[in-house]
N, C-alpha and C positions, 0 to 999 in steps of 0.2 A: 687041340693043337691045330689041329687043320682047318678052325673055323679063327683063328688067327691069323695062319698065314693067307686066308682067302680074304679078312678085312685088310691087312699089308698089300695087297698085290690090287685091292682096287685102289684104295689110299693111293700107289703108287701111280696106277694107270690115271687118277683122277690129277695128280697132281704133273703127271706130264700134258694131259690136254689143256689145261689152266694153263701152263707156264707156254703150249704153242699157241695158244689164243692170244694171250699178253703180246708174244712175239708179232704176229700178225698184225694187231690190232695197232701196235707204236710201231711198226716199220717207216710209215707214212709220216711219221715226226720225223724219225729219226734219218729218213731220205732227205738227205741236202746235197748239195754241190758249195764245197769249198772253191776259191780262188784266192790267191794271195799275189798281189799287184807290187811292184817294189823299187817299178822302171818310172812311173807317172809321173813322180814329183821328188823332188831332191832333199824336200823338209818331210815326207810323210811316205808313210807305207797302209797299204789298204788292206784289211781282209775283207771278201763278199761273200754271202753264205747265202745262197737263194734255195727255195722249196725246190723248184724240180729243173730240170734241164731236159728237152726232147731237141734233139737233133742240134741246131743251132738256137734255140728259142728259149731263153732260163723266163722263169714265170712265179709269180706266188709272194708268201713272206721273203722278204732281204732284209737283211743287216748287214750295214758296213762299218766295219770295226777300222777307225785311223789310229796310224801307230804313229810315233815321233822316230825319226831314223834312228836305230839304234837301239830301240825301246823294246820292251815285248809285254807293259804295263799300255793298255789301250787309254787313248789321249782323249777320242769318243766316239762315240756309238750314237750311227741314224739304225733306223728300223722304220721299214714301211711294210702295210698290210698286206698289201699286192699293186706290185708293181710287173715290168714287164723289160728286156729287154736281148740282143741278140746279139750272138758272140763273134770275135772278130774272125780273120782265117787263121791265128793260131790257135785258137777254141778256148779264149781269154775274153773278159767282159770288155765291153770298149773302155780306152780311160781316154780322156782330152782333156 
């Protein structure tokens, strides 16, 4: 019995270090910066989803998701590998 509970209890310990390594390891995916734009243009709504954001500076993967006003089924989708670009003084992507 107690050569049970000692295979349970590492079972156990093994499967929280596995499950904090997974977390560790897809943090780095999973770190984005959402913006959602909805002033820019009168026919379209933007989302921008970039890898990372330091200070004013977003950098990395982006995809921008266009919406049709009123939509929430995306109209389309750019994605670029790395790109770069800096935010404005409300701490929004530029739009013009």
């Amino acid at each position: 019995m107690i050569g049970l509970v000692r295979e349970l209890t590492l079972r156990s310990q093994m499967t929280k270090t596995v499950f904090t390594a997974l977390v560790l390891l897809c943090y780095p995916v999973l770190a984005q910066e959402r913006f959602d734009i909805k002033d820019a243009s009168r026919d379209y709504d933007v989302r921008v989803e970039v890898a990372k954001c330091e200070g004013d500076l977003c950098d990395g993967k982006v995809t921008f998701t266009l919406f049709k006003k009123g939509n929430s089924k995306p109209f389309q989708i750019f994605t670029l590998a790395d790109t770069s670009f800096l935010l404005d003084s409300k701490k929004s992507p530029p739009a013009n």
